[in-house]
C-alpha positions in Angstrom: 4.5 -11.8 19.5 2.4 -9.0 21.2 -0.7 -7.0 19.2 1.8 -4.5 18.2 3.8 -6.9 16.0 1.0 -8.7 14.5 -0.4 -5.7 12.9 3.2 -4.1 12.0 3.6 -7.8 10.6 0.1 -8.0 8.6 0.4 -4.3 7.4 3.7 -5.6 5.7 2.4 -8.3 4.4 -0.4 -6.3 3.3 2.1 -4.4 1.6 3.8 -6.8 -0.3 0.7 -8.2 -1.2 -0.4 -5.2 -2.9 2.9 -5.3 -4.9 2.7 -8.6 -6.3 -1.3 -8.3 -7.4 -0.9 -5.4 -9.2 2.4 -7.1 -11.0 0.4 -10.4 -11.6 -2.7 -7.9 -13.4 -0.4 -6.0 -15.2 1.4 -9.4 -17.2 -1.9 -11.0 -17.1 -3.1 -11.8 -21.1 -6.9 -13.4 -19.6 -9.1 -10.3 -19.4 -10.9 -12.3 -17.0 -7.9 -13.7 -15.2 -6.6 -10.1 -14.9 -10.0 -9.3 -13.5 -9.6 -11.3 -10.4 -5.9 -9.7 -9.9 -7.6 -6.1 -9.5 -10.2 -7.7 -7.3 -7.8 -8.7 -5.0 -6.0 -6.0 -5.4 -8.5 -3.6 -4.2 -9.6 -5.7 -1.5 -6.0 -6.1 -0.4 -5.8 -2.2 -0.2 -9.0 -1.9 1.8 -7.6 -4.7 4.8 -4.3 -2.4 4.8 -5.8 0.8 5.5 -8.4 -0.7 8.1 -5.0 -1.7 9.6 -3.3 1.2 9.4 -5.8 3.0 10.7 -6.3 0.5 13.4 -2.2 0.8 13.9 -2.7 5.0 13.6 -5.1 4.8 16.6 -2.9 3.2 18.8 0.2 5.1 18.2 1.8 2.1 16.8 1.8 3.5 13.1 3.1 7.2 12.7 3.1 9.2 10.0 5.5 12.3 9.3 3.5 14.9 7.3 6.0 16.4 4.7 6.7 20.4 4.4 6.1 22.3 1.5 10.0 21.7 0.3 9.8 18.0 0.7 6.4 18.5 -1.7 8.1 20.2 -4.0 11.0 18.3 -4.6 9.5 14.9 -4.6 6.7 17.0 -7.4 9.8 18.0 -9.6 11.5 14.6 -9.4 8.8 13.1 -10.5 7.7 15.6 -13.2 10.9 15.8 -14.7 10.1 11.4 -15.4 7.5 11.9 -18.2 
């Protein structure tokens, strides 16, 4: 597994992550408990965008910037939800 693949790997991971603290603070009843969960969380977030942006300056993580219709569309789906 070259450098490449580790980070892709760990920014998934990263990812995933992510998705299961916030779900584990969200059904947490322990103020405390629930605490941690965001702790982690936020933590969690800050080692994914270190490597992203680690990933971004190599060219091994690209992101496609979206026009003002893509916007505009993905605003009005969204808006149309509450």
């Amino acid at each position: 597994m070259n450098d490449q693949e580790r980070i892709t790997d760990f920014i998934l991971l990263e990812k995933k992550m992510s998705t299961n603290y916030n779900e584990f603070a969200s059904e947490c009843v322990n103020p405390q408990l629930r605490s941690k969960f965001l702790d982690l969380l936020n933590l969690d977030q800050s080692i994914r965008d270190e490597l992203v942006q680690t990933a971004t300056q190599r060219g091994w993580y690209q992101f496609k910037p979206a026009d003002g219709a893509e916007i505009n569309q993905t605003y009005q789906k969204f808006s149309t939800m509450s």
